[in-house]
C-alpha positions as CSV (number, residue, x, y, z in Angstrom):
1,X,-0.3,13.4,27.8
2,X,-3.1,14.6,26.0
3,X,-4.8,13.5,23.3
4,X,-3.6,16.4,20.6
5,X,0.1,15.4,21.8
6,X,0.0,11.8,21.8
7,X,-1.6,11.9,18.0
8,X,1.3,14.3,16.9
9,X,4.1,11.9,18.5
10,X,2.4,9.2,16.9
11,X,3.1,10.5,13.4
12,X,6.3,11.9,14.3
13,X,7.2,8.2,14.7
14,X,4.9,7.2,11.6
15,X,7.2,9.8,9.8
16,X,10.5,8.3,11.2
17,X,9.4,4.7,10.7
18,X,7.8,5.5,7.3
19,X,10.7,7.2,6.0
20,X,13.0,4.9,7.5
21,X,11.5,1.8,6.1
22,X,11.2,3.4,2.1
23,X,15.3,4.2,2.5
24,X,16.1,0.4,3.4
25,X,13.5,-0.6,0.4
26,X,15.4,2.1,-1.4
27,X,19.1,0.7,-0.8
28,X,17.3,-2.9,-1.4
29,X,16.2,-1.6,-4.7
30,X,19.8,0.4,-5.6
31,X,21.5,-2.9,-4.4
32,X,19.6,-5.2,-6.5
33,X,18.5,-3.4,-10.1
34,X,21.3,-1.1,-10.7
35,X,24.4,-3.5,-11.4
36,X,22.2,-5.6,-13.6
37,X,20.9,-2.4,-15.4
38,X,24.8,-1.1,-15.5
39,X,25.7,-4.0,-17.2
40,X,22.8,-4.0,-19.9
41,X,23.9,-0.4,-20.3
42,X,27.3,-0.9,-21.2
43,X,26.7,-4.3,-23.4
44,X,24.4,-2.1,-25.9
45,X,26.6,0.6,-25.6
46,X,29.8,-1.2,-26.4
47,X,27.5,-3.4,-29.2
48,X,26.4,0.0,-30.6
49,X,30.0,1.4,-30.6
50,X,31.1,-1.2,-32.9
51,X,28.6,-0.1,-35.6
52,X,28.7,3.9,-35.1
53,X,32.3,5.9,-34.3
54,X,30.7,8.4,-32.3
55,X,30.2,5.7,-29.4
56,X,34.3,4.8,-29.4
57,X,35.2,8.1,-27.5
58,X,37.3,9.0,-24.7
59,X,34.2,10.8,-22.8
60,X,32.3,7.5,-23.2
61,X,34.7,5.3,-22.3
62,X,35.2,7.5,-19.1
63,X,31.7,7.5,-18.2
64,X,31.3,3.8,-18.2
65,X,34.4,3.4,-16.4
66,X,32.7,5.5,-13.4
67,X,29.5,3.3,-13.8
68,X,31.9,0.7,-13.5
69,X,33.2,1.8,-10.4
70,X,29.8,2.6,-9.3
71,X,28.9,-1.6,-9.3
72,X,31.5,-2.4,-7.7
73,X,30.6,0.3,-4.6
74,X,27.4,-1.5,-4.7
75,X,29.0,-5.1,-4.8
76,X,30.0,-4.3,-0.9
77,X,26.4,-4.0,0.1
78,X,25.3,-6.9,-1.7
79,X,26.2,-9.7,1.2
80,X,23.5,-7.3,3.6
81,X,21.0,-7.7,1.0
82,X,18.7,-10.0,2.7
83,X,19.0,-8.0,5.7
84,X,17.6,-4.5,4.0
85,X,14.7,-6.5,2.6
86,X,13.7,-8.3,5.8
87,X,14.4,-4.6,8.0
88,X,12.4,-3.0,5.3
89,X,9.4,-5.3,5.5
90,X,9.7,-5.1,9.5
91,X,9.3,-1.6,9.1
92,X,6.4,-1.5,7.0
93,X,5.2,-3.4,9.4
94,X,5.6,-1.3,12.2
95,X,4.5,1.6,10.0
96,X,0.8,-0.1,9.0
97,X,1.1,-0.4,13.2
98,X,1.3,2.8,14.1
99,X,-1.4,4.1,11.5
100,X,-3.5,1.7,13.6
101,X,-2.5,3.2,16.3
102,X,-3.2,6.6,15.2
103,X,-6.5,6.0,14.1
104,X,-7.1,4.6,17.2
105,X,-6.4,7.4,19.6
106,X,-8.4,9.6,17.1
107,X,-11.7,7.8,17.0
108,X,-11.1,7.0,21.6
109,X,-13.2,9.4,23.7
110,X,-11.6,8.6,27.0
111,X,-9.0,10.9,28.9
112,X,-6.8,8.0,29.6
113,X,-4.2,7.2,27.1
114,X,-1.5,5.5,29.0
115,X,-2.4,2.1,26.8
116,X,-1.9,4.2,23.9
117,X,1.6,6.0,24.9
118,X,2.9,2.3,26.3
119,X,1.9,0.6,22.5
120,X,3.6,3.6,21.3
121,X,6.8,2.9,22.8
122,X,6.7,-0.6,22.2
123,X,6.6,-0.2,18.2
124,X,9.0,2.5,18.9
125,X,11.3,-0.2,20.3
126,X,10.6,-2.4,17.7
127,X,11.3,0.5,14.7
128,X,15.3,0.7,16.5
129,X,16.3,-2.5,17.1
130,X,14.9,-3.5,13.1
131,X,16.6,-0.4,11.7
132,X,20.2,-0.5,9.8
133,X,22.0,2.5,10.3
134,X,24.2,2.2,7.3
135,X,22.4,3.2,4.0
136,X,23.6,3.2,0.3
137,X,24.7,6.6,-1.1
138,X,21.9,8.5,-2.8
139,X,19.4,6.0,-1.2
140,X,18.3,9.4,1.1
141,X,17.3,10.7,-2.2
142,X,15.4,7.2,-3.7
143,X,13.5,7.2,-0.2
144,X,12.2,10.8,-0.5
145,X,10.3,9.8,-4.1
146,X,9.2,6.4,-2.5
147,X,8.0,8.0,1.0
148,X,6.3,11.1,-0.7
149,X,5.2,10.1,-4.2
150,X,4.3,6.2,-3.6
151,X,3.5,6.0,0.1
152,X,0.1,6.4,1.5
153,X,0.7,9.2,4.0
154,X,-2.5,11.4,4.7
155,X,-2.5,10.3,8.4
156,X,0.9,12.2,9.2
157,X,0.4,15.1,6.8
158,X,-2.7,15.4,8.8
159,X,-0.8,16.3,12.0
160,X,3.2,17.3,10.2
161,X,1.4,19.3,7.2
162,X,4.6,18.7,5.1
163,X,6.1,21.4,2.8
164,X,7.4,20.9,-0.7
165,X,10.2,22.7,-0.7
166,X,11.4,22.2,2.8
167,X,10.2,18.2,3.7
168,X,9.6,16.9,0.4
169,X,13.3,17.7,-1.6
170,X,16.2,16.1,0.2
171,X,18.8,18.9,2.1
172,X,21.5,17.4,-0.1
173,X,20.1,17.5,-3.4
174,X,19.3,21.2,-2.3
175,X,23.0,21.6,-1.6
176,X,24.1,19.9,-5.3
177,X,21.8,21.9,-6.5
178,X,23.3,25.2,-5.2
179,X,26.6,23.8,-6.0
180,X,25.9,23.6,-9.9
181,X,23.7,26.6,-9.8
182,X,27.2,28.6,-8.6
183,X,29.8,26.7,-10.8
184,X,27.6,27.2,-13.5
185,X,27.4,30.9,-13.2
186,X,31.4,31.1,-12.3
187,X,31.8,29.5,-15.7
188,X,29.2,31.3,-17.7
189,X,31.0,34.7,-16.6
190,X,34.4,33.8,-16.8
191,X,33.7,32.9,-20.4
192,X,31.5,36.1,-21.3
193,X,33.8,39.0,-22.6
194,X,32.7,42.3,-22.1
């Protein structure tokens, strides 16, 4: 392997790693703020509702109900806690690694980089046995604002070059996206008369 190669599989694993580590500090995060902010929610809600009648409606109530129903499919996660947080700190770890690593290989001057590929594989090891495969819903989403807009990540862009529109915006917001945009538009001209 050359040296152009082994660089570019270096951040390709950076990416994965990187990326992998901000969704389990994203389902950490989901797991441990949003019941308690739920809950803070719906106490000045319900507080304010006894003062002002336009808070006692049926929408309202209906839309707590769901948030409701939201903390309790985050109650299931919350006996795995500890694991996200000490996978998610084991990643960063790996991550910090591997930009090592990179740096590394970019500043040697040899023609020899079986060292190099055999510490590559050895954090890539590491990265799949302190993964968690199963994530918290919308924690795909969380992990793309923490990875691209918190994350110090030159050192791959330098060898991925990442696109907005196509690296930076989760598929499946596009696809929710796409889904309103058309719903919208079925509704807007089934309600126009002509």
């Amino acid at each position: 392997m050359n040296k152009k190669l082994l660089l570019r599989s270096i951040a390709e694993t950076g990416y994965n790693v990187g990326f992998g580590g901000r969704k389990h500090w994203a389902t950490y995060d989901i797991i441990e703020k949003i019941p308690g902010l739920i809950g803070f929610i719906s106490t000045a809600v319900g507080i304010f509702s006894l003062v002002e009648e336009s808070l006692s409606n049926k929408l309202l109530s209906a839309g707590f109900s769901v948030l409701g129903i939201v903390a309790l499919y985050i109650s299931f996660y919350e006996r795995d806690k500890e694991r996200y947080y000490i996978g998610a700190n084991k990643l960063t770890q790996i991550y910090n690694s591997l930009r090592d690593l990179y740096r590394s290989v970019q500043s040697y001057d040899g023609t020899n980089f079986d060292s190099f590929l055999s510490e590559l594989h050895r954090l890539e090891a590491e990265y799949y046995s302190a993964s968690i495969s199963k994530q918290i819903l919308f924690s795909d989403w969380y992990a793309h604002i923490k990875f691209f807009g918190q994350y110090q990540i030159d050192w791959i862009n330098e060898e991925l070059n990442f696109n907005f529109f196509k690296d930076k915006i989760p598929f499946s917001f596009k696809l929710w996206c796409g889904a309103f945009l058309i719903f919208g538009a079925i509704h807007i001209l089934k309600n126009i008369t002509f």
